[in-house]
Wavefront OBJ file of the C-alpha trace (Angstrom):
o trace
v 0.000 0.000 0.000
v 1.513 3.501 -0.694
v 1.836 6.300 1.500
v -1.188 7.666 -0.263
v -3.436 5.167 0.377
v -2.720 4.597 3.557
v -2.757 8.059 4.152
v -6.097 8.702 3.155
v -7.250 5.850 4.665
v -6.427 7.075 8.220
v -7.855 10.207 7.585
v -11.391 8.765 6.281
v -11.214 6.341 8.669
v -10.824 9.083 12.054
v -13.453 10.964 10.561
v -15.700 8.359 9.940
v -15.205 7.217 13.677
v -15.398 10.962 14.572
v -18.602 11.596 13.296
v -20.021 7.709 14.352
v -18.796 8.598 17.875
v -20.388 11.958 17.373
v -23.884 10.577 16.539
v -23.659 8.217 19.323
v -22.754 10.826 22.134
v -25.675 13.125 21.222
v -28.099 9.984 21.228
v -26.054 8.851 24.829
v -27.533 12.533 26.252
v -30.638 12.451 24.490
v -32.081 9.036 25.089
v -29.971 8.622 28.559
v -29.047 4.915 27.228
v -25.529 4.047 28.552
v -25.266 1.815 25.983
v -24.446 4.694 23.238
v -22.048 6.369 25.558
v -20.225 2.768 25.632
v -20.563 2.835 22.064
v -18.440 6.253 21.586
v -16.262 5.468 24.524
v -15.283 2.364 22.409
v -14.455 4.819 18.963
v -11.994 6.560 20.680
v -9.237 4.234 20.443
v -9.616 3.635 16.917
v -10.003 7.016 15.860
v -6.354 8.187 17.701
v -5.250 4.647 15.782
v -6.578 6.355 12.322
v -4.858 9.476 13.450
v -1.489 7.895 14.192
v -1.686 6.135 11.076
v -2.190 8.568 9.071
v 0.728 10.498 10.761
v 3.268 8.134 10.561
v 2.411 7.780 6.820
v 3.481 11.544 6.573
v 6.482 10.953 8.319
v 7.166 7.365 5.917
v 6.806 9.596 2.793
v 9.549 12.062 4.132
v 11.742 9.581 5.139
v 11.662 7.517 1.766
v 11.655 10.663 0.097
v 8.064 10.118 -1.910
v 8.192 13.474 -4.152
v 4.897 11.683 -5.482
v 3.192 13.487 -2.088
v 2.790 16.970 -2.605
v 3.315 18.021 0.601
v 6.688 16.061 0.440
v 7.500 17.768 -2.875
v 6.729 21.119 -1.573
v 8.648 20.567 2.059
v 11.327 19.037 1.827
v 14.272 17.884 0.240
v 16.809 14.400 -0.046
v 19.571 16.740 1.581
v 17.528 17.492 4.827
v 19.094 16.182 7.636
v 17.224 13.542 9.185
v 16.156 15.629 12.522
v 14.474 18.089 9.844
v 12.663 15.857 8.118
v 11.342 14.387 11.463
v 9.663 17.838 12.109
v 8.567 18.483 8.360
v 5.110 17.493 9.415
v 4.690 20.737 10.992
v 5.936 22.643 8.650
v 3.435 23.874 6.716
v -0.687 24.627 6.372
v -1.786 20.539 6.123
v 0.915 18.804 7.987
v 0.237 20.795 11.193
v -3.976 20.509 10.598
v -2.654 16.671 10.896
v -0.704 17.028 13.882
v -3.433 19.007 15.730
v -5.998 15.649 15.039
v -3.514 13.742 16.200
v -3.522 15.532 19.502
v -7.078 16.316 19.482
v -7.774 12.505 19.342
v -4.914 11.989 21.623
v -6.973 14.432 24.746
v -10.086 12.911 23.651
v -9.055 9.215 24.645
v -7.184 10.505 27.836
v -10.802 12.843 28.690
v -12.333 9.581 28.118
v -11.163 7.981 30.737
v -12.041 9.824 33.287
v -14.922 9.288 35.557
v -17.384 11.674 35.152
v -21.546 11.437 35.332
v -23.282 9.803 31.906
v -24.752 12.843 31.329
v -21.840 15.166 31.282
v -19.456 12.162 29.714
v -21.743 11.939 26.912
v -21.738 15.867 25.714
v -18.277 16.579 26.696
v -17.445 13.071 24.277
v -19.803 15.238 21.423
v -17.936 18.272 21.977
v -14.952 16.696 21.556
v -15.890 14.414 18.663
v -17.079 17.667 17.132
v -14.072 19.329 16.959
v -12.269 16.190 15.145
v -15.179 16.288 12.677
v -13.669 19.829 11.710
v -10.256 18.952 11.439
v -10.192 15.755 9.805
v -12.789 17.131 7.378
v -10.860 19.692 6.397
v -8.379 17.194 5.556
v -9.997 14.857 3.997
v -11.753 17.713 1.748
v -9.643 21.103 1.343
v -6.077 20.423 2.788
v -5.427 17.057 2.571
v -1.901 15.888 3.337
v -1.620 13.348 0.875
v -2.346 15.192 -2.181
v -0.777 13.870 -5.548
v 1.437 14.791 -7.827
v 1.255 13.405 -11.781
v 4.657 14.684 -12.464
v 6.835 14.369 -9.505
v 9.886 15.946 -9.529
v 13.555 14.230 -8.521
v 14.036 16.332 -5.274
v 11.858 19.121 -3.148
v 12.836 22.417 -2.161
v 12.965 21.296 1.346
v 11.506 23.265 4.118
v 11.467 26.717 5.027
v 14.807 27.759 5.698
v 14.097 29.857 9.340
v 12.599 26.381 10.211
v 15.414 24.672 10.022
v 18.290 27.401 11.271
v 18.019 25.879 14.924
v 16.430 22.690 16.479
v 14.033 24.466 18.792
v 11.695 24.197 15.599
v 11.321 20.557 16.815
v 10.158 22.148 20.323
v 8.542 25.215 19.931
v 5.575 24.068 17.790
v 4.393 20.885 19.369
v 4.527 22.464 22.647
v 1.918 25.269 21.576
v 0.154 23.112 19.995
v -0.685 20.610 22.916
v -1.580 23.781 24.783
v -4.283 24.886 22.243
v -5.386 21.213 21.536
v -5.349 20.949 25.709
v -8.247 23.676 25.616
v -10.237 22.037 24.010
v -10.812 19.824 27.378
v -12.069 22.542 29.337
v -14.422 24.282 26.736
v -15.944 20.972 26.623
v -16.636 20.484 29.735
v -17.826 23.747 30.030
v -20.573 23.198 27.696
v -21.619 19.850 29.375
v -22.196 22.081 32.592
v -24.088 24.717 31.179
v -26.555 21.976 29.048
v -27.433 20.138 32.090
v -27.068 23.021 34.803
v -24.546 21.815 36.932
v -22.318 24.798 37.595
v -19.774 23.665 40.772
v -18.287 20.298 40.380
v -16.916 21.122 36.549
v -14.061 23.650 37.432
v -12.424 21.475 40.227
v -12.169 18.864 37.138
v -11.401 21.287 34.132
v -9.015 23.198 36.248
v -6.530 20.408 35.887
v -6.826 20.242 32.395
v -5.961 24.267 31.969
v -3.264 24.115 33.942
v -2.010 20.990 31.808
v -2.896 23.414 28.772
v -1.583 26.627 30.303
v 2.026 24.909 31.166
v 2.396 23.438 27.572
v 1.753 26.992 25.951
v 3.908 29.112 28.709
v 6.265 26.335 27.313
v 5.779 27.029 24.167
v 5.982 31.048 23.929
v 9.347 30.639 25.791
v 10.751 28.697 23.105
v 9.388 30.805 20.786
v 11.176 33.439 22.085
v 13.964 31.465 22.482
v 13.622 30.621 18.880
v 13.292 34.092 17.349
v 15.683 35.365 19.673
v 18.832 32.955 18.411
v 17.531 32.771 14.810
v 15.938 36.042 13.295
v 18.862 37.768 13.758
v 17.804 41.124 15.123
v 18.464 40.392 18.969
v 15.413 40.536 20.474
v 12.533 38.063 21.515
v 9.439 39.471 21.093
v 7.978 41.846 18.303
v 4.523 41.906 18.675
v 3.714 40.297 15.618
v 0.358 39.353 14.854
v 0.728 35.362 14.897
v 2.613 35.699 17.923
v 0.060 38.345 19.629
v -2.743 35.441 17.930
v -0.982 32.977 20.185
v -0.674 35.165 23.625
v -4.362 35.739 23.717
v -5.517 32.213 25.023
v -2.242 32.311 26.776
v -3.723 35.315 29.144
v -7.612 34.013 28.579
v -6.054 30.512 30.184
v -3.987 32.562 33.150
v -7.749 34.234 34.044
v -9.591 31.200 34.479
v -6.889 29.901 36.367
v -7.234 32.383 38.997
v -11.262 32.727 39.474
v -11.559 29.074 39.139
v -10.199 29.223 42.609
v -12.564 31.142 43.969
v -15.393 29.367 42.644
v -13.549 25.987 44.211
v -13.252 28.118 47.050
v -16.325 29.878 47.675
v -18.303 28.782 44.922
v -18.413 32.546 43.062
v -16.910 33.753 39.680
v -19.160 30.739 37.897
v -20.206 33.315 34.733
v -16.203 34.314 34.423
v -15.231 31.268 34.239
v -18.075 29.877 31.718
v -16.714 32.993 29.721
v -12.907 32.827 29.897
v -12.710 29.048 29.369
v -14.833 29.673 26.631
v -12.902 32.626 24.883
v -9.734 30.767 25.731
v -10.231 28.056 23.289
v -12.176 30.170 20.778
v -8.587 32.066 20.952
v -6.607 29.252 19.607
v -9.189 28.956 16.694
v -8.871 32.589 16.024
v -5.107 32.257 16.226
v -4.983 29.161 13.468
v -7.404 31.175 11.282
v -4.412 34.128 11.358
v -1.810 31.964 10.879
v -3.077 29.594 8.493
v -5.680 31.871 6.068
v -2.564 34.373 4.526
v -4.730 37.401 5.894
v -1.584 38.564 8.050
v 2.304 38.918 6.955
v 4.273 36.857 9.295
v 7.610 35.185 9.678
v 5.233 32.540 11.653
v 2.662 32.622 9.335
v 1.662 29.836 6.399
v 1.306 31.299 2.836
v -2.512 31.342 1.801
v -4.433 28.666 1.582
v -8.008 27.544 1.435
v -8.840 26.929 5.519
v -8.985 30.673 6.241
v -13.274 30.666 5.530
v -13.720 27.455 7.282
v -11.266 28.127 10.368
v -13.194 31.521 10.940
v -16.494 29.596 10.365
v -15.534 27.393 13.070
v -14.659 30.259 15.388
v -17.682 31.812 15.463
v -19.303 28.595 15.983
v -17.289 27.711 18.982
v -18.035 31.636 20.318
v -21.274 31.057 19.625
v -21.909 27.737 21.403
v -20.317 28.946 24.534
v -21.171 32.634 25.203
v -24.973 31.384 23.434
v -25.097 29.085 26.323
v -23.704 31.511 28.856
v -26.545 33.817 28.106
v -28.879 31.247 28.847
v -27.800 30.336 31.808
v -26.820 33.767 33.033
v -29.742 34.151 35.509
v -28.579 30.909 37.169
v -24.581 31.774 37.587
v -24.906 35.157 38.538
v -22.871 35.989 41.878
v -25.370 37.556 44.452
v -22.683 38.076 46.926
v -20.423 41.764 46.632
v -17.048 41.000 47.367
v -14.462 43.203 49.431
v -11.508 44.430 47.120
v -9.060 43.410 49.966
v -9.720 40.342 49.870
v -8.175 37.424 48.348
v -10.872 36.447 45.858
v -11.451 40.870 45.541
v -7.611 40.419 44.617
v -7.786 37.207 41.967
v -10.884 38.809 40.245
v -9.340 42.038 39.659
v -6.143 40.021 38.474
v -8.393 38.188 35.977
v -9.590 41.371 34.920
v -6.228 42.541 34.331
v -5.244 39.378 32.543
v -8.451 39.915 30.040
v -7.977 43.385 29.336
v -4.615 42.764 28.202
v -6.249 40.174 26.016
v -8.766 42.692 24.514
v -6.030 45.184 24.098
v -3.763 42.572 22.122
v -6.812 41.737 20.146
v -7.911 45.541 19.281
v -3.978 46.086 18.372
v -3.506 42.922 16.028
v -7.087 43.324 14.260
v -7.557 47.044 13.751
v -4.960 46.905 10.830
v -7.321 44.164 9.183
v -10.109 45.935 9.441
v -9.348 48.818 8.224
v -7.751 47.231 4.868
v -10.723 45.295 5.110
v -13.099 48.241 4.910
v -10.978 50.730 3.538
v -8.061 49.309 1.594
v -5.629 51.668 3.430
v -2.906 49.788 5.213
v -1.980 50.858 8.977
v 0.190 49.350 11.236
v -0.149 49.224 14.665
v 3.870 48.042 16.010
v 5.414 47.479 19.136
v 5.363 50.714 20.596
v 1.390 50.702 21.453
v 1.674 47.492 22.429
v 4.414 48.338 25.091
v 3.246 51.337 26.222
v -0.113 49.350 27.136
v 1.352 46.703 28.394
v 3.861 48.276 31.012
v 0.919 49.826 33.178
v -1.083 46.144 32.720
v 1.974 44.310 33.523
v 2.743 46.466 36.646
v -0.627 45.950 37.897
v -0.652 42.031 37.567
v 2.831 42.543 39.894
v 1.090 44.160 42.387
v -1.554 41.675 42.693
v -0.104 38.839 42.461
v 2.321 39.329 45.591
v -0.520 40.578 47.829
v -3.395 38.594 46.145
v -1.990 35.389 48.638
v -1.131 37.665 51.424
v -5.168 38.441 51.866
v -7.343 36.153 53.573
v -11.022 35.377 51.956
v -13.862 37.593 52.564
v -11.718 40.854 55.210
v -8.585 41.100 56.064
v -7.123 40.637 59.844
v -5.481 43.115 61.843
v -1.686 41.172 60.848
v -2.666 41.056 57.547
v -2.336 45.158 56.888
v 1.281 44.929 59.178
v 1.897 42.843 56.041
v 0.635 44.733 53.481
v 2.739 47.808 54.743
v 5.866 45.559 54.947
v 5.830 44.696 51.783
v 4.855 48.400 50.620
v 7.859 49.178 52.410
v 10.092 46.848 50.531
v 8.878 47.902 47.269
v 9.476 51.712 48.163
v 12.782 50.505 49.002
v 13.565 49.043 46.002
v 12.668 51.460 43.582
v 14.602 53.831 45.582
v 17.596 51.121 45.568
v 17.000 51.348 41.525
v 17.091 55.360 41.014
v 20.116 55.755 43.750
v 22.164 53.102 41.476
v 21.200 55.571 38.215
v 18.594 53.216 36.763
v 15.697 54.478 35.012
v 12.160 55.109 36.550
v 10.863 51.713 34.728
v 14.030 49.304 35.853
v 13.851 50.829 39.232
v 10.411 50.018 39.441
v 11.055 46.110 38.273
v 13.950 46.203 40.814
v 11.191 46.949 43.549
v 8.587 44.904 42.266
v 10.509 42.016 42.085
v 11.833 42.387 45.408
v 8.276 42.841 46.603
v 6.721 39.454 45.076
v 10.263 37.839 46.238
v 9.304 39.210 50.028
v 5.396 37.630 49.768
v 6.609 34.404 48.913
v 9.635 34.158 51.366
v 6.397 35.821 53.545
v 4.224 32.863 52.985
v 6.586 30.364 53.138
v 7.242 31.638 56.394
v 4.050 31.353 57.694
v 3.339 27.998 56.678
v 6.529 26.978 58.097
v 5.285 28.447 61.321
v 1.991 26.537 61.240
v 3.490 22.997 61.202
v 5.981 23.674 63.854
v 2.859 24.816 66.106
v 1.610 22.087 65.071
v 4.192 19.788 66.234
v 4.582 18.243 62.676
v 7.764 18.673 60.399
v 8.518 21.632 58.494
v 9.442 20.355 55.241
v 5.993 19.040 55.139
v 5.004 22.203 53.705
v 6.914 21.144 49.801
v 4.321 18.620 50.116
v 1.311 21.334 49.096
v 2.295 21.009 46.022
v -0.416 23.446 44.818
v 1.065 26.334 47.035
v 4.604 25.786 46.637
v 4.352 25.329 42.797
v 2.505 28.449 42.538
v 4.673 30.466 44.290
v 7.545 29.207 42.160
v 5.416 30.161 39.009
v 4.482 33.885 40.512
v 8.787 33.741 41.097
v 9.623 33.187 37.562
v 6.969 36.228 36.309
v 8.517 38.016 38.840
v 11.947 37.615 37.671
v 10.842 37.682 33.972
v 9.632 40.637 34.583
v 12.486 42.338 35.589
v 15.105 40.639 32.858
v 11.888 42.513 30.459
v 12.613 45.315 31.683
v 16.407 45.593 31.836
v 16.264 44.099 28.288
v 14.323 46.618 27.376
v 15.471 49.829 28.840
v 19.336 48.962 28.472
v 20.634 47.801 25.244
v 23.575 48.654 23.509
v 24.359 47.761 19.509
v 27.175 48.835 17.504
v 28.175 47.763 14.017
v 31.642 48.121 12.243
v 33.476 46.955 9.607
v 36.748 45.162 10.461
v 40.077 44.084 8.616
v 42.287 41.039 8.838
v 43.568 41.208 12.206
v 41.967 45.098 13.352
v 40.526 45.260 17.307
v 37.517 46.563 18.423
v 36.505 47.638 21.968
v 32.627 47.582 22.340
v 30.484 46.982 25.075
v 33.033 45.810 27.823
v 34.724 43.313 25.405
v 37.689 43.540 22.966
v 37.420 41.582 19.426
v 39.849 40.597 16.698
v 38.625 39.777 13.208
v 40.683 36.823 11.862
v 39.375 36.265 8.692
v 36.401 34.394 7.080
v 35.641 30.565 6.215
v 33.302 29.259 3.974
v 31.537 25.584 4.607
v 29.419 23.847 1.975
v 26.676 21.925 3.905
v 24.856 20.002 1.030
v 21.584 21.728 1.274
v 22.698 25.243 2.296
v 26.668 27.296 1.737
v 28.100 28.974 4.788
v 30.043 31.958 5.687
v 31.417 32.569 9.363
v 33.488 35.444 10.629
v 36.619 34.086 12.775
v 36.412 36.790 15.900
v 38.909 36.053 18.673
v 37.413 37.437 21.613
v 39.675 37.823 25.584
v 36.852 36.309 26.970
v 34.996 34.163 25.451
v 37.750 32.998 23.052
v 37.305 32.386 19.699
v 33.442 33.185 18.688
v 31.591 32.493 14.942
v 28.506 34.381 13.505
v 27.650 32.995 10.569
v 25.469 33.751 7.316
v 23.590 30.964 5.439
v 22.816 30.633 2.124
v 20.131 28.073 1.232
v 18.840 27.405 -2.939
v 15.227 29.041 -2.116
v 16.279 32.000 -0.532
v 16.994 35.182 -2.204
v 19.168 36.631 0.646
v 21.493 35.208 3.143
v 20.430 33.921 6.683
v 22.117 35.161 9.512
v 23.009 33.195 12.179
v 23.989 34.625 15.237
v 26.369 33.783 17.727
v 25.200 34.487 21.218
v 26.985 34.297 24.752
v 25.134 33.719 27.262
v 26.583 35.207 31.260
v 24.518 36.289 34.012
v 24.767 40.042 33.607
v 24.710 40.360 29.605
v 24.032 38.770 26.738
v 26.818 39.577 24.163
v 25.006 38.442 20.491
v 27.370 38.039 17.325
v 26.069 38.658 13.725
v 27.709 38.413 10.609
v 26.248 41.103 8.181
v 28.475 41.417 5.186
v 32.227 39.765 4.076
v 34.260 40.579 1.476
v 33.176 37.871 -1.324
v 36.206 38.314 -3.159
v 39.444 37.880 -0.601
v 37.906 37.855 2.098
v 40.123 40.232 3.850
v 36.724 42.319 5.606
v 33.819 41.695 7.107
v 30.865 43.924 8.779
v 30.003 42.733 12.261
v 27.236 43.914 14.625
v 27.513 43.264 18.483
v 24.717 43.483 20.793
v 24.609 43.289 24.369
v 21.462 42.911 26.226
v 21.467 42.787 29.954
v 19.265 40.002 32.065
v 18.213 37.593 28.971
v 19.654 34.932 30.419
v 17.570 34.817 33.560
v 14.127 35.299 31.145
v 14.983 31.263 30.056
v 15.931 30.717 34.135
v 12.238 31.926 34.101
v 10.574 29.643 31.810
v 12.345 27.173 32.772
v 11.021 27.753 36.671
v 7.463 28.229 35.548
v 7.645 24.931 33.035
v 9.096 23.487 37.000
v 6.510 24.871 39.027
v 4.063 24.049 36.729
v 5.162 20.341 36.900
v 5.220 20.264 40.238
v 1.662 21.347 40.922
v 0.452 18.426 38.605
v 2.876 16.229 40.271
v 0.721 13.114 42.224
v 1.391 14.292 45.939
v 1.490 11.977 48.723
v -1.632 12.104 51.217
v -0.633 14.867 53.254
v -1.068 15.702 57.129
v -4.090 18.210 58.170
v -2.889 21.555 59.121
v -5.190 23.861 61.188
v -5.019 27.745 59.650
v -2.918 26.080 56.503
v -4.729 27.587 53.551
v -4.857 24.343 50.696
v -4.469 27.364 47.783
l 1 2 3 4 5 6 7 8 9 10 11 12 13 14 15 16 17 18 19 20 21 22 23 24 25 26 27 28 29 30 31 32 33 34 35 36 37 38 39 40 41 42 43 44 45 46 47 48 49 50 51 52 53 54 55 56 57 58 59 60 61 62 63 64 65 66 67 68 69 70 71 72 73 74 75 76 77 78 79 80 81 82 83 84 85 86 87 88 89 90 91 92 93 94 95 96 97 98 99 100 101 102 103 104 105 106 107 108 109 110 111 112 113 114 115 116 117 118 119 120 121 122 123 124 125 126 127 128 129 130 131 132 133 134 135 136 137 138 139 140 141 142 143 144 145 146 147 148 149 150 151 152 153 154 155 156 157 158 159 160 161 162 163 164 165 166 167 168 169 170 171 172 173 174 175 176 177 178 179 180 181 182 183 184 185 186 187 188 189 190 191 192 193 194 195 196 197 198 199 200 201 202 203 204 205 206 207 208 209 210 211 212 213 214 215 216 217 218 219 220 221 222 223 224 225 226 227 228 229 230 231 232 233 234 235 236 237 238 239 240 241 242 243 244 245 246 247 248 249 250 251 252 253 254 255 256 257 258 259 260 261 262 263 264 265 266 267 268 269 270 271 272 273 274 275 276 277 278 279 280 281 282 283 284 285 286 287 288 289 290 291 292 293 294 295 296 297 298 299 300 301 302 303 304 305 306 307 308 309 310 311 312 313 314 315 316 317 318 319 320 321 322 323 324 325 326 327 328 329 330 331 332 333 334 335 336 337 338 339 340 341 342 343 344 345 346 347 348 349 350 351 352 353 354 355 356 357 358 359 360 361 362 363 364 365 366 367 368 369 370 371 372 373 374 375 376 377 378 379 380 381 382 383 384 385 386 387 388 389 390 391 392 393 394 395 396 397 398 399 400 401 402 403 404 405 406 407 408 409 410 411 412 413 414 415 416 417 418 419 420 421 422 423 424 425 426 427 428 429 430 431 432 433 434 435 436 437 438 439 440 441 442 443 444 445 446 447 448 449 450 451 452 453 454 455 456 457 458 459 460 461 462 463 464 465 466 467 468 469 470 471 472 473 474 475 476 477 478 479 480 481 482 483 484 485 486 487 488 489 490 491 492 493 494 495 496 497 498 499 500 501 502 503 504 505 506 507 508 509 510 511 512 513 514 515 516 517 518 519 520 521 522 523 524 525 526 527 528 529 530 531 532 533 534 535 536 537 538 539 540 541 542 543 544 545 546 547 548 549 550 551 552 553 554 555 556 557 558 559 560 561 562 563 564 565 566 567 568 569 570 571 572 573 574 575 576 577 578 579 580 581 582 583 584 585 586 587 588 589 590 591 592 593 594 595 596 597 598 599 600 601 602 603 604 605 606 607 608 609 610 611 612 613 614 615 616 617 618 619 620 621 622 623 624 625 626 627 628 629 630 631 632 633 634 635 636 637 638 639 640 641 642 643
């Protein structure tokens, strides 16, 4: 059987299942016969088999280099290395529809199997079939994977060459990808709630499944970062381009939900927010695939344009309007009767949530006005990074100064210790801003200084207290690591904290200089002296490169390169970074003498603080892990807060 076949095979075959297992959940709810909720319980397994199949077909026709496939034709090449044509599937518009099936079916069996009433199993198995029905009929209909060619040619043009300029590209996208796929959990059990009106017990068991979500894409957007940082050549990590924007929004949606679905654990509140965010969170990632993937948007991240941009925004507006439609039905019912205090812990994690949506709205307003008005006027406007940071920096302060006294407050009024707490750590963050502007730092990094110290107080604060409650106790103090819901959230508020302030060092001090050396000339920049030794060219198979020879004092000898690859116009740079704990000292290559040799242009910037933005992600990625962790059963605690 050919890769074809087989291909298209696995695709009928997981949508055929899809929509069987479809049919069968909707007649599970509506008749209330267990016997069709078996019945779809028992397609799930074959449908992630169809799925798998069909994947590893795409990966067989790489591998044996079947320019027959036009997706292998058009992706890659005989010279790829084998790690890049391992991640080829992802690489462009129908590949990556294939890989999010394959993960949609893949949370579908795990949902599956866990124990929840017939009632709710049976929609939240239709929601989820539903949303397979879309993909793999887009597949198996407008972007199939294993379209033919009659004429296929001897060799592809492999893949896109900033896709395969550093192995992160094996990372970065599967990791964002099982945190939008991951949504899809939540959102469906979501609906299952509102249809049959049971509005507590669904957040303690979706809450899990956003956190799973939330920790893949936080993930993900670091090694994006990462990614753009060591590849695009232009030193920085985030540009506020519209895919990447596309992909913050459920990112911050997520983050919301995280925090109110606490309270309504809690205290039983915040049910309508949380219908709402889980519902715009997944709606996000649709609206984010229909940017990437319809060409409407210019975008190193972005696919070329294809036919899925109609159907992707058709499904958006159906999952919007499934969610909020329900919502509004249901509003009377959710409503919160009760006023809450602003100091007050759950006062505190609304008006975080708040903070986290309006950033959302203001990324969405800032990444969509340019459409529309092309849309409805044909002028083009552009709406860059400096909005976006001037909007964020108040938004991004705010969230700082919730989230170190958000776990400070006790729920429903605060206690007389509390406030002696509250001014301590006012005092701290006074203190360090001052600390800042004494040591000549700017307004804004003095400001991060003293924020930072001020979440880095609340946490030593709290883990003080807790501490303090198991010795009065008379049990062991290292009993408190085992909350792992605590502890790993303070780690996570850590790492914002401290990616906060490498933001805005990063941002605020940055030095880059460019100059064109000779064979053997010096150059004193930025703390460090350089000697150009020459050039060397290196002929890779499926690209040519050029690196600069630069003999640094400390670092020793350091190589930026450029890359040359058949489908590309103009060279690639690829930087050279150094990584240390004060600066970042980055290396490009921007022009050699193609003749002798004896010259060559070079550009050094040094960025302070990057380095601890990846101790960061890594600590959140941690503290996320540790949360979902399986904890041992753990002593009771008198006055121990469990969140």
């Amino acid at each position: 059987m050919t890769p074809v076949l087989l291909g298209n095979l696995g695709v009928s075959l997981a949508l055929a299942f899809s929509l069987l297992g479809l049919a069968l959940s909707l007649l599970a709810y509506s008749q209330g016969d267990g016997r069709f909720l078996k019945g779809a319980k028992a397609l799930v397994l074959p449908t992630f088999l169809a799925a798998l199949a069909a994947f590893l077909t795409l990966e067989w026709a790489l591998l044996t280099h079947d320019f027959s496939v036009a997706y292998v034709a058009r992706n890659h090449s005989a010279q790829d290395p084998l790690w890049v044509t391992l991640v080829t599937p992802w690489a462009a518009l129908e590949g990556s529809i294939l890989l999010w099936g394959l993960l949609q079916t893949l949370y579908t069996l795990l949902a599956s199997r866990k124990s929840v009433d017939p009632w709710r199993a049976s929609l939240v198995l239709a929601v989820l079939f539903g949303i397979q029905v879309f993909f793999f009929g887009v597949m198996a209909t407008i972007a199939s994977p294993f379209e033919t060619l009659p004429n296929p040619p001897a060799d592809g043009t492999g893949p896109n060459p900033l896709l395969q300029n550093h192995w992160m590209m094996a990372v970065h996208p599967v990791l964002m990808y099982l945190g939008f796929v991951g949504l899809s959990v939540p959102f469906a059990y979501a609906v299952a709630a509102m249809v049959v009106r049971r509005y507590q017990t669904w957040v303690g068991e979706t809450r899990w499944w956003t956190l799973i979500a939330w920790g893949f894409l936080t993930a993900g957007k670091v090694a994006g970062m990462w990614w753009s940082y060591e590849v695009l050549g232009w030193g920085g990590y985030w540009a506020w381009d519209p895919v990447e924007n596309a992909s913050f929004i459920p990112w911050l949606l997520a983050t919301a939900f995280l925090h109110t679905a606490i309270v309504q654990e809690t205290r039983g509140a915040f049910k309508a927010w949380n219908f709402a965010f889980v519902t715009l969170a997944f709606a996000a990632t649709v609206l984010g695939t229909f940017l990437t993937r319809s060409g409407v948007i210019q975008s190193v991240h972005a696919f070329a344009e294809g036919p899925v941009g109609p159907a992707f925004l058709g499904f958006f507006l159906l999952v919007t309007g499934l969610g909020l439609g329900l919502l509004s039905r249901v509003s009377r019912e959710v409503r919160d009767t009760v006023v809450f205090r602003p100091l007050s812990r759950e006062g505190a994690l609304l008006m975080g949530a708040f903070f986290f949506a309006g950033w959302a709205l203001v990324v969405v307003l800032g990444t969509f006005y340019p459409l529309l008005v092309e849309a409805f006027t044909g002028a083009k406007v552009s709406v860059g990074a400096p909005f976006f940071n001037q909007v964020s920096a108040p938004i991004g302060v705010g969230i700082l100064l919730l989230m170190g006294v958000g776990p400070i407050l006790p729920w429903r009024r605060p206690r007389a210790e509390v406030f002696r707490n509250l001014y301590m750590l006012l005092a701290v963050l006074l203190l360090g801003t001052l600390l800042g502007l004494l040591r000549g730092y700017t307004f804004g990094a003095s400001l991060a200084v003293g924020l930072f110290l001020y979440n880095t107080a609340a946490i030593l604060l709290l883990v003080r207290e807790g501490v303090l409650a198991r010795l009065r106790a008379g049990l062991s103090p290292w009993g408190f690591l085992e909350n792992r819901r605590r502890v790993g959230s303070l780690l996570v508020h850590f790492a914002v904290a401290l990616m906060g302030l490498g933001i805005a060092f990063s941002q605020t001090y940055r030095l880059e200089s460019e100059k064109t050396l000779y064979r053997g000339q010096a150059w004193e920049v930025g703390g460090l002296r350089l000697t150009f030794q020459g050039v060397r060219a290196l002929d890779e198979g499926r690209r040519f490169a050029v690196e600069a020879l630069l003999e640094t004092e400390r670092f020793g000898e350091v190589r930026p390169r450029l890359h040359f690859y058949p489908q590309m116009n103009a060279p690639l740079p690829a930087p050279k970074v150094v990584y240390t704990p004060g600066n970042d000292y980055y290396f490009l290559l921007m022009d050699f003498d193609r003749e002798k040799g004896e010259w060559a242009s070079i550009r050094l910037i040094v960025t302070p603080l990057v380095f601890w933005m990846w101790v960061a992600g890594g600590l959140m990625a941690l503290g996320t892990l540790y949360i979902l962790w399986p904890a041992p059963r753990r002593e009771e605690v008198r006055g121990v807060s469990p969140a």
